[in-house]
N, C-alpha and C positions, 0 to 999 in steps of 0.2 A: 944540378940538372937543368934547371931554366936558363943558365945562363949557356949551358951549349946547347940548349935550343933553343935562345934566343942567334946565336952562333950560327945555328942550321938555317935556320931565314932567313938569315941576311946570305947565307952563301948559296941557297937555293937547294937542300940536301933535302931530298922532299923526302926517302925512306926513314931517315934521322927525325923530320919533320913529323911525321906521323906518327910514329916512338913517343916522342912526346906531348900529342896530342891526346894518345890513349891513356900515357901517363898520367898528365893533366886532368882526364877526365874519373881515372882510375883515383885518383888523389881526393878528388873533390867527394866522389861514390863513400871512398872510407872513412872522411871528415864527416859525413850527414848520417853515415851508421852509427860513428863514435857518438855524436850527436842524440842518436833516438836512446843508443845506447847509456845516455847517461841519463836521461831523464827516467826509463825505466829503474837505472841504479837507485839514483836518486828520490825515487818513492818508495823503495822497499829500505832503504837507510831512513828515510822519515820513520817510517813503522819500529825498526830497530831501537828509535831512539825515543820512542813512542812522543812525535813530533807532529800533531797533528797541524801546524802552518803547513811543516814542508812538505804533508802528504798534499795538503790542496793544491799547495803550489804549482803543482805537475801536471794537474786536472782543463782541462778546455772548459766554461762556464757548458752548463748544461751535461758534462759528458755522463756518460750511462754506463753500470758495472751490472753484471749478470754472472750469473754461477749457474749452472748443467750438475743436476741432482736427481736422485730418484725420492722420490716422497715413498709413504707406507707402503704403497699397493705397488713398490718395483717402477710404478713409470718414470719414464723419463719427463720431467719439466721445468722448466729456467727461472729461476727465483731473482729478483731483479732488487738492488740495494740503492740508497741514495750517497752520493759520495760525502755528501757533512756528514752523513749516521757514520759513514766507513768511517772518518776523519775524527768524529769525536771519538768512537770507540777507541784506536790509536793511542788519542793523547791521553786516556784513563787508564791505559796500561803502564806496568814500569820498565824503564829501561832495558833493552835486552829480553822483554816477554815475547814479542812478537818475532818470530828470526824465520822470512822466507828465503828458502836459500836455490838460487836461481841460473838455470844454463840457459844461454844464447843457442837458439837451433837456427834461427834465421829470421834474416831482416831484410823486407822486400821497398824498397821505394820507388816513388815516381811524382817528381814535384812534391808539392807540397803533403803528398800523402804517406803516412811509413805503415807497416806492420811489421809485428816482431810478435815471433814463437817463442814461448820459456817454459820448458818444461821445470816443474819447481817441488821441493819437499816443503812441508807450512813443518815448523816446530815451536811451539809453544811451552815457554815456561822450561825449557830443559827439554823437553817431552816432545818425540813424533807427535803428529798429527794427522796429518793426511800428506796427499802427494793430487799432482796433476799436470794441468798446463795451463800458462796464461795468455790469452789471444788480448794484444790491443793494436788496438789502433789509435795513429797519432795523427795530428794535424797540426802543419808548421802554422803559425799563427805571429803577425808582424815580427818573423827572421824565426820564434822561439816552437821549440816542437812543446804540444802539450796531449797528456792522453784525453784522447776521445769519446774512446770505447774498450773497458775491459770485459772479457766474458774468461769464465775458467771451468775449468772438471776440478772436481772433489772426489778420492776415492783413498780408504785406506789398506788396499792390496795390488799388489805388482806395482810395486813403489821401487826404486833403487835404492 
């Protein structure tokens, strides 16, 4: 494909020309998804393997995780975690305890910023758990995407 639009510019085929320009840009759009997309992978495989290096690894220094819970009295409010506590807890589990098992619903970017929706089931030890969705956000950081910001729901009904 580059080379017959490299083909197209030299001959002046400016519809062909365009083809591949959207292409080109179409290309680069799904490389920086594959992209957010593996870093996400890549911290819930940490967890799997209860790896807490390679959960950190994923993290932007300072980044901030929050969970959307209801305490006693029914309210709603945001319980806010630090990602070493996340990270140790992780590496204190065994192999295969922790298993988030996670869908792609959408990945928005622009420059250096990404979001990505996961709706996710948590199973623990064999065992459901809960179910929800994971909101983060990424920040490419010198070329590397790293999370920013995770927020989630916890609930264990109307789960898939």
């Amino acid at each position: 494909m580059i080379h017959a639009c490299y083909l197209a510019a030299m001959k002046k085929s400016w519809g062909f020309l365009l083809i591949c320009t959207v292409w080109v840009q179409f290309a680069a759009a799904q490389s920086a998804e594959d992209d957010v997309k593996k870093v996400v992978n890549q911290l819930f495989e940490g967890m799997r393997n209860a790896d807490s290096v390679a959960v950190l690894s994923v993290f932007a220094p300072n980044a901030i995780m929050q969970t959307i819970a209801l305490n006693k009295e029914g309210k709603t409010i945001v319980g806010q975690s630090q990602v070493s506590g996340f990270a140790s807890f992780v590496g204190k589990q065994k192999k295969g305890a922790a298993d988030e098992q996670i869908v792609f619903e959408s990945i928005r970017i622009d420059g250096d910023l990404a979001t990505a929706w996961t709706p996710y089931r948590f199973v623990y030890n064999g065992t459901f758990s809960h179910c929800g969705v994971n909101s983060f956000t990424l920040v490419r950081m010198n070329g590397e995407w790293k999370i920013n910001y995770l927020i989630d729901t916890r609930r264990k009904e109307g789960c898939k």
